[in-house]
N, C-alpha and C positions, 0 to 999 in steps of 0.2 A: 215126487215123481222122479222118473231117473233121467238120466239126460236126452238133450234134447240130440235130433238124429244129423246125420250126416248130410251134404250139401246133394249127391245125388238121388237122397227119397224128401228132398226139398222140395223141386225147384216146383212153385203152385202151391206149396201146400206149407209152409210154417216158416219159423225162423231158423239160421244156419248155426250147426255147428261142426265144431271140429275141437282137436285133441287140446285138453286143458289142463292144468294144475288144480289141485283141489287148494281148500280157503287155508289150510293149515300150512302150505308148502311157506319157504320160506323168501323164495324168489318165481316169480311174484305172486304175492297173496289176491284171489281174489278180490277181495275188497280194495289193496289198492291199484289194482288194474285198472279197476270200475272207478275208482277216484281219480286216477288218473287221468283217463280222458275225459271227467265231468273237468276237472277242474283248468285239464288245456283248453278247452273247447270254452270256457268260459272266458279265461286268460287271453285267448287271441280272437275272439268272436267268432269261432269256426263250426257250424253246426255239428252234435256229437254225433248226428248219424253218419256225416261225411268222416267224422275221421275217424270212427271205429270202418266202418265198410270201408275204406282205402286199407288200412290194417288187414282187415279180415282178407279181404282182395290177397294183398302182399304174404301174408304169413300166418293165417288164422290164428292172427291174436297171440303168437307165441316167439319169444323174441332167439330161441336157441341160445340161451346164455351166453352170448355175444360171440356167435361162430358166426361169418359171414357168407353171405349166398354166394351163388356161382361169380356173379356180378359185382361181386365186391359189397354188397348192403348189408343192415346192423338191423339187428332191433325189432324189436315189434312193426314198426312205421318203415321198414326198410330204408333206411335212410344209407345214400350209396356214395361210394367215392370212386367214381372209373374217368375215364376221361369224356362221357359225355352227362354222367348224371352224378352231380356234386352238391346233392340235398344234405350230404351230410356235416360239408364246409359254410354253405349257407346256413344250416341250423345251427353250430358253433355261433357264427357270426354274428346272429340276431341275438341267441338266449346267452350269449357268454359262457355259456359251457365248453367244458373240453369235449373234445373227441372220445378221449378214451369212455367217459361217464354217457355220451350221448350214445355210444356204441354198445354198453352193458349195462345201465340203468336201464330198467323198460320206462319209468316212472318219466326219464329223464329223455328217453327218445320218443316216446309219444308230445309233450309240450317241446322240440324241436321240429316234428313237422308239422304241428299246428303251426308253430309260427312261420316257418316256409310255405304255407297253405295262405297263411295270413298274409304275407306277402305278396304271392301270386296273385289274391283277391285285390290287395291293393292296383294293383300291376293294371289286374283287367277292367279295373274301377265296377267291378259290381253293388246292382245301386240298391238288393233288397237281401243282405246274406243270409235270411230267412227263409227267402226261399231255393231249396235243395237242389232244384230244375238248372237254377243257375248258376253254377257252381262247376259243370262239364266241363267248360274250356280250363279253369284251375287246375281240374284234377287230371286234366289229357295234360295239361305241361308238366305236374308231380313226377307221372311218367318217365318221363325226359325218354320215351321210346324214339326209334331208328327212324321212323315216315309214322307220318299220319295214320294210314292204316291200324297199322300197332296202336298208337296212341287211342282212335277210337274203340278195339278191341279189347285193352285195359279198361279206360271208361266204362264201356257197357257194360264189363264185368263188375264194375264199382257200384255202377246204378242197378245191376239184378241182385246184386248185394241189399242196398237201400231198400229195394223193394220186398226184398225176403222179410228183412229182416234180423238181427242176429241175437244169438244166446249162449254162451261159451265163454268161461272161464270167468264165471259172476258180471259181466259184460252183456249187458241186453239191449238192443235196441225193438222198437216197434215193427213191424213190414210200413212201408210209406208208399202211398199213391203217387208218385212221381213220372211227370212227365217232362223228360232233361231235356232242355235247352242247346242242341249240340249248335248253335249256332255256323259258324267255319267246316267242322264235321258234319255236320247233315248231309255235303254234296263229298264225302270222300265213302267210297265205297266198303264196307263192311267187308272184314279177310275174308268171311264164307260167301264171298261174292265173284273171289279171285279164282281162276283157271282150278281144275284140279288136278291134284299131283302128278307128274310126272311119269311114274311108275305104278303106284295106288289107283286107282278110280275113287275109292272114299277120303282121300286127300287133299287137300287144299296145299296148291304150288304158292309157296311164298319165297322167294330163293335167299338163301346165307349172302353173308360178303365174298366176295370171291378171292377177300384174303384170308378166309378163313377155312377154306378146305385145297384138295389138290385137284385139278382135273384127270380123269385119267384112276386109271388103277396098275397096279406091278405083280397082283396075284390074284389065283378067282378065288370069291367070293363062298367062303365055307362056314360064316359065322355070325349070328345074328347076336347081339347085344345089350344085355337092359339095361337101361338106365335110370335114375331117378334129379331131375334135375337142382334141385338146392335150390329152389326160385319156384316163381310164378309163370303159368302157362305165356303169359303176355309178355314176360318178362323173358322168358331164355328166347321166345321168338327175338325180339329186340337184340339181347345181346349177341343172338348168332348172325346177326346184321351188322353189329358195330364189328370196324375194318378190325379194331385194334385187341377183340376176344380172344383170337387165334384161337378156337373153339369151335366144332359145331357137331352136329350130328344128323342124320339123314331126316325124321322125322321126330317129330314133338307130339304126347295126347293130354290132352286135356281130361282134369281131372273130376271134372263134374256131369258129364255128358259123351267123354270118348273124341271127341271133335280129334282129327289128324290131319298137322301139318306138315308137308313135305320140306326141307330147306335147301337139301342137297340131293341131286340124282345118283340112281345108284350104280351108277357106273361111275361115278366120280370119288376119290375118296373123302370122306369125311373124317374130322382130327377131334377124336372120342373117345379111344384106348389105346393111344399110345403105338407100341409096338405091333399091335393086333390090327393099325386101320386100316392096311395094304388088302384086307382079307374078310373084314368087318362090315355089316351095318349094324349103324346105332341108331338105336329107338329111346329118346326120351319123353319121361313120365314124370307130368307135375306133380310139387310136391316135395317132402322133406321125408329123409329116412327115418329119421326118427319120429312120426308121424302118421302113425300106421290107417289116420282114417282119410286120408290125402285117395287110400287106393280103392275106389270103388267099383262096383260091379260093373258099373258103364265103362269103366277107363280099362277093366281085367277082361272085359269081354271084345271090345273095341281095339287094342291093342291086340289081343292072338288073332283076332281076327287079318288083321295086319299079318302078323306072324307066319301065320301057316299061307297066305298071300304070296310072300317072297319067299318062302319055305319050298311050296311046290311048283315056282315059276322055276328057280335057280335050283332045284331036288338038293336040295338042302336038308338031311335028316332031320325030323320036327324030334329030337329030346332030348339029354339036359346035357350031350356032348358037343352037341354045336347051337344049343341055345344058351346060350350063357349071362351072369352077372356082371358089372363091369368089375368088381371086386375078383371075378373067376380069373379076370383077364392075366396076361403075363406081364410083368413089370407095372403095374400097378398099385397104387396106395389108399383106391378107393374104396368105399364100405358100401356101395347101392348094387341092387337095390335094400340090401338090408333086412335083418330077419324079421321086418315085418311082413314084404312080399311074399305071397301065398304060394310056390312055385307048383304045388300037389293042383290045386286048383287051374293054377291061368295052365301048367301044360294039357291036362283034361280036355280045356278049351283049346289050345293049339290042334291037338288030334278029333278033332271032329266031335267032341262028348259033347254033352249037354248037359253039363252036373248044375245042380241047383247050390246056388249059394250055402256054403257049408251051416247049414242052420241054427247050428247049437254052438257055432264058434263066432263071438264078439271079440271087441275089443274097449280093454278099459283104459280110461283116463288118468293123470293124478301120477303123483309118484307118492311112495313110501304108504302105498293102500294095506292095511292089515287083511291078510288071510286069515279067518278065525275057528277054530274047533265047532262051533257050532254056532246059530244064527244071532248070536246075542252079542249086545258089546263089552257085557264080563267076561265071555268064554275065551281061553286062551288064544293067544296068538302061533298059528301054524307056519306062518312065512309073509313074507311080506314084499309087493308089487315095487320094483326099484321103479319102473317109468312104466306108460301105454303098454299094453301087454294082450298078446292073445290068447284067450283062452276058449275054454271047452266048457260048458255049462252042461250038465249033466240032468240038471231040475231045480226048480225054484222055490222059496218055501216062503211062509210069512211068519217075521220074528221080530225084534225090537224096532221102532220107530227110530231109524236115523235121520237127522237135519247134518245136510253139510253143501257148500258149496252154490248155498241160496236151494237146494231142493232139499225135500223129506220124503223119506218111504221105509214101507214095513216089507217089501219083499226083498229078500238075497236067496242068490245064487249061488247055489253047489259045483264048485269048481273039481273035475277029475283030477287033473293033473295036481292041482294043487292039497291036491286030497282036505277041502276046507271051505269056507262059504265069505261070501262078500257081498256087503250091502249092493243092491242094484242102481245105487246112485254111479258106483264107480263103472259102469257097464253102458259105452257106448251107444245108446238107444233111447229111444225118445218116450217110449213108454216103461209107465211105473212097475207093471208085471210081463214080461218078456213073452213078445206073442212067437204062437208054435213050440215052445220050450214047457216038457210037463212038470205038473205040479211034485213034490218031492213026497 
């Protein structure tokens, strides 16, 4: 079958995934990712559902070959070093590993935060690690979020994790019937319970540090900003809290559902792009650039919606001269949102269209995927996928049996652009033959 789908045609219905390495790559190989956390999870008595869903939660499963997030975190396991979350000195400390190896091993950052996990558990003296229920208050400390709030928001995301399920990147866990234990958390009220935005009506008011933007603004406001945050939804809320980020940006969306939080008002300036923030709002999107399945429909529709929101309060022109990338910005060194953001698409949705997800355009998985002359795995090699890539599917055919990446399948796809065909294992999608896409 081909791969299993993305987190927002999840959530009810299967196990999660997101963008993966095929078994052949050479950092990391399926097989030892999947060994990996069998074998921390055994090492520190940590259940493997817990610490693949904390992972998945953190970075689905993919460690960025040791680039680190907004927040200073490594690894598969995010393992962080900022001044309030220093999972990644404590996991030196227990496993005797250095830093550097805990930071770009995945092998070697996944059995670092089991044993931080392992820790924690000690800590809380839990009396049955069996069961997964129990386990909340550990993984709301992992965290190491700004208040409580945060920290249960992280959590619940760890346990809709557990409950999905996960399947990505030879890494599978089961969906599990869990019902968490929030113990202390039970009576802290849930972020989508807090005031809504500010500005927004579909936003939730959660406010920054107030060392981290300016009050006040010095120009009007002629520029709307995308972002893509290097982190986890729960996670750039958190760190636009800590005093010490000097960082923030007006609103955050979440990547599985669209949810938008407000941080900063937008008459106040927010510190997001540099020279552009006297004049700027910034909108961050969870997720990694390089990542192309982080951007879902819910977050591309949720987001312009947003958009064209402050577009036509502030008559803001809705297109691509004053909606801009943070890359677009002036003095700038960043690359988001990156060319995997659909821009033809989400401005569609800015301007009032109603375009239907581009149907015949996925996105595949894997790096170094062979493009082939024809559907077979003798037929020559036409070009070949460096990383996640979007493509155009033209039609689908049925041709050699490929087995790779723990799936098999006889159908591949007719790539346009690529003028050439690739097995449908490497094709983001959870079914074997690509529903709505014709036969060839």
């Amino acid at each position: 079958m081909s791969r299993v789908p993305k987190l927002a045609a999840l959530l009810g219905v299967g196990a999660l995934a997101l963008t993966a390495l095929p078994s052949n790559a050479a950092e990391p190989s399926a097989t030892s990712l999947a060994s990996a956390f069998q074998s921390a999870s055994a090492k520190y008595d940590v259940p493997r559902e817990v610490l693949v869903s904390v992972g998945f939660a953190e970075t689905h499963l993919d460690g960025h070959h040791g680039a680190p997030s907004q927040a200073n975190g490594y690894g598969v396991m995010h393992l962080a070093a900022n001044n309030t979350n220093k999972t990644m000195s404590e996991a030196s400390k227990l496993t005797g590993l250095p830093v550097a190896k805990l930071s770009k091993d995945d092998t070697s950052n996944i059995l670092g935060a089991a044993a931080v996990l392992d820790s924690y558990a000690d800590q809380a003296r839990l009396k049955d690690r069996s069961k997964l229920g129990e386990w909340y208050s550990v993984i709301a400390k992992y965290s190491h979020s700004a208040d409580a709030p945060t920290a249960r928001l992280y959590t619940d995301e760890v346990y809709k994790v557990i409950g999905l399920g996960v399947r990505t990147a030879g890494v599978s866990t089961d969906p599990q019937d869990v019902t968490p234990d929030r113990g202390a958390y039970a009576k802290v009220a849930p972020l989508d319970a807090k005031v809504q935005g500010a500005d927004y009506p579909g936003a939730i008011w959660d406010p920054a540090s107030t060392s981290n933007y300016q009050v006040g603004r010095t120009q009007a406001i002629t520029t709307i900003v995308i972002h893509v945050t290097q982190g986890s939804y729960a996670g750039t809320i958190s760190w636009f809290k800590n005093p010490s980020a000097q960082v923030s940006a007006h609103y955050v969306v979440r990547s599985s559902d669209g949810q938008i939080t407000q941080m900063v008002a937008e008459k106040d300036t927010a510190w997001h792009a540099r020279s552009a923030n006297p004049y700027a709002i910034g909108i961050e999107h969870e997720g990694y650039v390089d990542q192309p399945s982080w951007f879902t429909d819910a977050m591309y529709r949720s987001s312009a919606a947003l958009v064209k929101n402050i577009a036509d309060r502030r008559g803001i022109p809705k297109d691509r001269d004053h909606i801009k990338g943070h890359s677009e910005m002036p003095g700038n060194d960043h690359t988001d949102p990156g060319p995997n953001w659909n821009w033809d698409y989400y401005m569609q949705l800015v301007n009032d269209g109603n375009p239907n997800p581009p149907q015949y355009n996925f996105t595949t998985w894997g790096s170094g995927v062979n493009v082939r002359s024809a559907p077979k795995l003798s037929a020559s090699v036409v070009t070949s996928l460096a990383g996640p890539t979007r493509v155009f599917v033209e039609c689908q055919v049925q041709g050699d049996t490929v087995t790779a990446g723990g799936y098999t399948n006889n159908w591949w796809s007719k790539l346009r652009d690529q003028k050439g065909y690739i097995t449908n294992i490497y094709i983001d999608d959870p079914n074997a033959k690509l529903p709505g896409v014709p036969d060839c």
